[in-house]
KEDREN-365099 format. One record per residue (C-alpha): residue in one letter; x, y, z. Coordinates in steps of 0.1 Angstrom, whole numbers, padded with zeros to 4 digits, always signed. Example, Ala and Ser with C-alpha at 12.3 -4.5 7.8 and 13.67 -1.06 7.14 Angstrom:
! residues 2
A+0123-0045+0078S+0137-0011+0071
END
This chain:
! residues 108
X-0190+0504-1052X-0169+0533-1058X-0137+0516-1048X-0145+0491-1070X-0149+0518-1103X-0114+0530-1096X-0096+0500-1087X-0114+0480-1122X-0101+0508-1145X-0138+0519-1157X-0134+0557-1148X-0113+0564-1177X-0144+0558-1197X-0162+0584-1175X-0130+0605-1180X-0129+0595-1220X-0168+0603-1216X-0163+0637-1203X-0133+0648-1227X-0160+0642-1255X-0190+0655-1240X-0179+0686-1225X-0164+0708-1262X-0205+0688-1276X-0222+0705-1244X-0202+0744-1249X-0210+0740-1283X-0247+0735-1278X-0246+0759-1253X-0235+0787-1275X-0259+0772-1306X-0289+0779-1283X-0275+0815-1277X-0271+0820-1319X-0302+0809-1325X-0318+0834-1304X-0300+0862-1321X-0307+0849-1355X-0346+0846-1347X-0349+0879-1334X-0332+0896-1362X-0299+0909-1342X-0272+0926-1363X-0247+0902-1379X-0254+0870-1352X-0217+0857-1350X-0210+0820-1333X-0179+0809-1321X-0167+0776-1306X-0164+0791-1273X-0194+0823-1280X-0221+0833-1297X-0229+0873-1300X-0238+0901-1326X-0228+0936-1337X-0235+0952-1308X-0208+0980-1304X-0232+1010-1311X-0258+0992-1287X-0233+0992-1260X-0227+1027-1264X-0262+1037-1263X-0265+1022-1232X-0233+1039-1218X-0247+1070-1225X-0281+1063-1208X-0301+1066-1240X-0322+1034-1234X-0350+1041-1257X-0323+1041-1289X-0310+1012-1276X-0341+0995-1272X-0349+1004-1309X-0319+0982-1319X-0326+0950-1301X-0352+0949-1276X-0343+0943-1237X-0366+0911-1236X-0356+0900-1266X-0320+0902-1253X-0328+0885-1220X-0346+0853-1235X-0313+0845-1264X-0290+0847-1233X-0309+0820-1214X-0313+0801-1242X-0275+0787-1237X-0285+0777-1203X-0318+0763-1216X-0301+0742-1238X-0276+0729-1210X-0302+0724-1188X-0318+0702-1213X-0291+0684-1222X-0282+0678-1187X-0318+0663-1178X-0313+0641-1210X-0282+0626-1200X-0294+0622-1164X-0325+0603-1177X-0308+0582-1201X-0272+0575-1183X-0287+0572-1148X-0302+0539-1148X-0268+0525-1160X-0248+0538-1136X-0273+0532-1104X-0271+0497-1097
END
C-alpha cells in the first residue's frame, strides 16, 4: 500500500496537506498560550505568529533574586503553569481531531 501512494503521485497532497496545516497548528498553539495570559490578567499578553508571552521582565527578575513571594504577587505560579500547557492542550486536541476525522480515510 505504501508503494503504491508514492509511485501514484498522492503524497504531495499529504505534503501540500502538511505545508498548510503545520503554520494553522503553531498558530493555535500559541492562541491557546494567549488566551491563558489574557484570562488571568497577565501584564500586556502579546501573541506572535511564532509566540505568545507578557511583560514579564520585572517578574523575571524577581525570581533571579529569589524573592518568590513578589513574584508570585505579579502572576501566580499556577496560574503560569496552566497558560503554558494550554499550547500543548490545544495541539493535543487538534491532533486527536485530525486523527479521528482523517484516519478512517486513510486506513483502508
Amino acid at each position: 500500500m505504501f508503494t503504491k501512494w508514492l509511485r501514484d503521485g498522492s503524497w504531495w497532497a499529504a505534503v501540500a496537506g502538511g505545508a498548510i496545516s503545520f503554520p494553522i497548528a503553531v498558530l493555535l498553539h500559541e492562541l491557546g498560550h494567549f488566551m491563558g495570559y489574557t484570562a488571568f490578567g497577565f501584564p500586556d499578553p502579546v501573541l506572535h505568529y511564532g509566540s505568545a508571552g507578557w511583560a514579564d521582565e520585572e517578574h523575571i527578575a524577581l525570581l533571579k533574586a529569589g524573592d518568590l513571594e513578589a513574584a508570585a504577587a505579579i502572576a501566580k505560579p499556577w496560574q503560569e503553569a496552566v497558560a503554558g500547557a494550554l499550547g500543548i492542550t490545544v495541539s493535543y486536541v487538534l491532533l486527536i481531531g485530525c486523527v479521528l476525522w482523517l484516519g478512517p480515510l486513510l486506513l483502508p
